[in-house]
C-alpha positions as CSV (number, residue, x, y, z in Angstrom):
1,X,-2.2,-17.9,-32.0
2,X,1.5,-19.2,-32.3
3,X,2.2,-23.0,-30.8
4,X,4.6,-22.1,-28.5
5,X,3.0,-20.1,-25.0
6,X,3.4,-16.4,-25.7
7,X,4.9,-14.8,-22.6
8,X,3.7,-11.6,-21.3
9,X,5.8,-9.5,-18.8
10,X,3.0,-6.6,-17.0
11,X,5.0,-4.4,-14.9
12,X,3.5,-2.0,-12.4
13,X,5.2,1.3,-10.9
14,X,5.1,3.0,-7.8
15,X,2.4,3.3,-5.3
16,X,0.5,0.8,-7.2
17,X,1.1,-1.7,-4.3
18,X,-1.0,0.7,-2.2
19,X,-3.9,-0.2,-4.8
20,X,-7.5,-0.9,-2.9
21,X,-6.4,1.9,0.3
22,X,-5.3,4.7,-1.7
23,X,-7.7,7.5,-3.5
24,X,-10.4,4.8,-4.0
25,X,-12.3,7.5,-5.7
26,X,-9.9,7.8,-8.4
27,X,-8.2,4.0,-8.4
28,X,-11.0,1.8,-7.0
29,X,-11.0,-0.7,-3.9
30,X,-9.5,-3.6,-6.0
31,X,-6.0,-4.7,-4.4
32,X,-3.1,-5.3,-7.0
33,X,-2.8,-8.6,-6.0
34,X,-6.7,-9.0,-6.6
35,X,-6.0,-7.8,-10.4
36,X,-2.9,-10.0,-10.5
37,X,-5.4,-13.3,-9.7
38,X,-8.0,-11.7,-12.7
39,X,-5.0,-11.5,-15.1
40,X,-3.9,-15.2,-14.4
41,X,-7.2,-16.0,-15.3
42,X,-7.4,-14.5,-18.5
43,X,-3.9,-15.5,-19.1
44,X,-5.6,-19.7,-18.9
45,X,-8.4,-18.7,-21.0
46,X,-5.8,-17.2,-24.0
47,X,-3.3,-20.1,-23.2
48,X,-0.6,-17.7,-22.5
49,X,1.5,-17.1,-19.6
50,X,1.8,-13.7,-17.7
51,X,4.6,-12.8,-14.7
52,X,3.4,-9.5,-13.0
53,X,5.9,-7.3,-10.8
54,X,5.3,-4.2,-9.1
55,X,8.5,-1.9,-7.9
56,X,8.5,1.7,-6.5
57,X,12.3,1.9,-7.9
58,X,12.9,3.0,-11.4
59,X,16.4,1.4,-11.5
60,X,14.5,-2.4,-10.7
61,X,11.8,-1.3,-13.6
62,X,14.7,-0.1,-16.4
63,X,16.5,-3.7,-15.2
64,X,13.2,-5.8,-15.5
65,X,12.7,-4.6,-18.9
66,X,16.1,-5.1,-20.2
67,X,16.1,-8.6,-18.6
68,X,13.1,-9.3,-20.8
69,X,15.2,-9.2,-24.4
70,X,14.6,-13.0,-25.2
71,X,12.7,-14.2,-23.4
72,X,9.4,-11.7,-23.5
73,X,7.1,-11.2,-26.1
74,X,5.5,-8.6,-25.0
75,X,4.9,-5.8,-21.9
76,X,2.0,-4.1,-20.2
77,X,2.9,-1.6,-18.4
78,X,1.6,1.1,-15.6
79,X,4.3,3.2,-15.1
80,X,2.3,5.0,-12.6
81,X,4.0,8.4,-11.3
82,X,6.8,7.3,-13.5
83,X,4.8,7.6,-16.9
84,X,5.7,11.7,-16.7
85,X,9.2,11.3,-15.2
86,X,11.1,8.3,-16.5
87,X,13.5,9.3,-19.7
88,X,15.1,6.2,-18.3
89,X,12.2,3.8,-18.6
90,X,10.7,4.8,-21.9
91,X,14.4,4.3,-23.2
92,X,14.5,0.8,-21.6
93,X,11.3,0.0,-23.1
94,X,12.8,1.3,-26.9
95,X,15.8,-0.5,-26.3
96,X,14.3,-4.2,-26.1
97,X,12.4,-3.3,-29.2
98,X,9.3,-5.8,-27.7
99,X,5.5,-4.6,-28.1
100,X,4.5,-3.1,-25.2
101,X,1.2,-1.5,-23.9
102,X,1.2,1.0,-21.3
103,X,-2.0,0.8,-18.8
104,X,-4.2,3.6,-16.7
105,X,-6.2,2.6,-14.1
106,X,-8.1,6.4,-14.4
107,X,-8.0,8.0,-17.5
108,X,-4.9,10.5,-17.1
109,X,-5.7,12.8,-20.1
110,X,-8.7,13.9,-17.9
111,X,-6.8,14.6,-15.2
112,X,-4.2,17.3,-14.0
113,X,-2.2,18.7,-16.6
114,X,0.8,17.0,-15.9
115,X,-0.5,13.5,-15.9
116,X,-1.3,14.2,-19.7
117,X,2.1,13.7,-20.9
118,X,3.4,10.3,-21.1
119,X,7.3,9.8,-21.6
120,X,6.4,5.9,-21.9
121,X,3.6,6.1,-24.8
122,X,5.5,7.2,-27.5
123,X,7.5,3.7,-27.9
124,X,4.6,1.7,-27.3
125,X,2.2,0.0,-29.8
126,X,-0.7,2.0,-27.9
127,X,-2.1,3.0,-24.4
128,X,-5.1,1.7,-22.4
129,X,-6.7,4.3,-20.1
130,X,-10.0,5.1,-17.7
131,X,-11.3,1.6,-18.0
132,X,-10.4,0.9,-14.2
133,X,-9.3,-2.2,-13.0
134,X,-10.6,-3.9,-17.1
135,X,-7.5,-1.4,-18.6
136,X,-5.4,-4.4,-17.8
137,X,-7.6,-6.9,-19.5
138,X,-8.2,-5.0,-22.2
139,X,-4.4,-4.5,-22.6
140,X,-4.2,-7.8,-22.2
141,X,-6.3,-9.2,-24.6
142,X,-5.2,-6.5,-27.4
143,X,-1.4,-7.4,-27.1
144,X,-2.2,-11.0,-27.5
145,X,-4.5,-10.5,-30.6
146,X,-1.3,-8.1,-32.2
147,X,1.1,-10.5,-31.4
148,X,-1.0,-13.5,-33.0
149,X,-0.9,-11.9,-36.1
């Protein structure tokens, strides 16, 4: 890993502050803040440092991402509802030209047939899915070890 402390910027979309009351079936009873707390502890054991936001406003995701230019080394994000709307965030997310993972909670290619097409993935180095509330560590972990090398 590089000397300096990598930083990590995970995003989160809408709804996903409703996380642990809504369609626990499908999402699970784990809070976001609850996954937020397991991220910061993963972020100690990799000696990295990790700021999670959540917004249900596309304009405050676009301007997160282009705040991130130099000062981000790399992105998770869970676009939620806006992984199959959001020309505007998949071109933020070219724009800043900064490896970024985009995260599922359920695994949307199993799902309806509009949750299989992701504006988002296609500028991304690659997308976690179905693994619950361990998509995020996964993703995690994974854009750490890419941006090691």
């Amino acid at each position: 890993m590089k000397n300096t402390l990598m930083n990590i910027l995970i995003l989160n979309g809408p709804n996903m502050d409703l996380l642990g009351n809504r369609e626990t079936d499908i999402y699970g009873d784990e809070n976001l803040e609850s996954i937020e707390n397991r991220l910061q502890l993963v972020a100690q054991e990799l000696n990295i440092s990790i700021n999670c936001k959540q917004s249900n406003h596309e304009g405050e995701i676009v301007d997160w991402i282009g705040q991130c230019k130099n000062n981000v080394d790399g992105i998770i994000i869970n676009p939620a509802a806006y992984t199959h709307t959001s020309v505007a965030i998949r071109d933020a997310v070219s724009a800043v030209n900064i490896p970024t993972i985009e995260v599922h909670l359920s695994n949307v290619h199993a799902r309806e047939e509009f949750r299989r097409h992701s504006f988002i993935v296609s500028v991304c180095v690659g997308q976690i899915c179905g693994f619950g509330v361990d998509s995020y560590e996964l993703a995690l972990r994974g854009l750490v070890l890419l941006l090691s090398k």
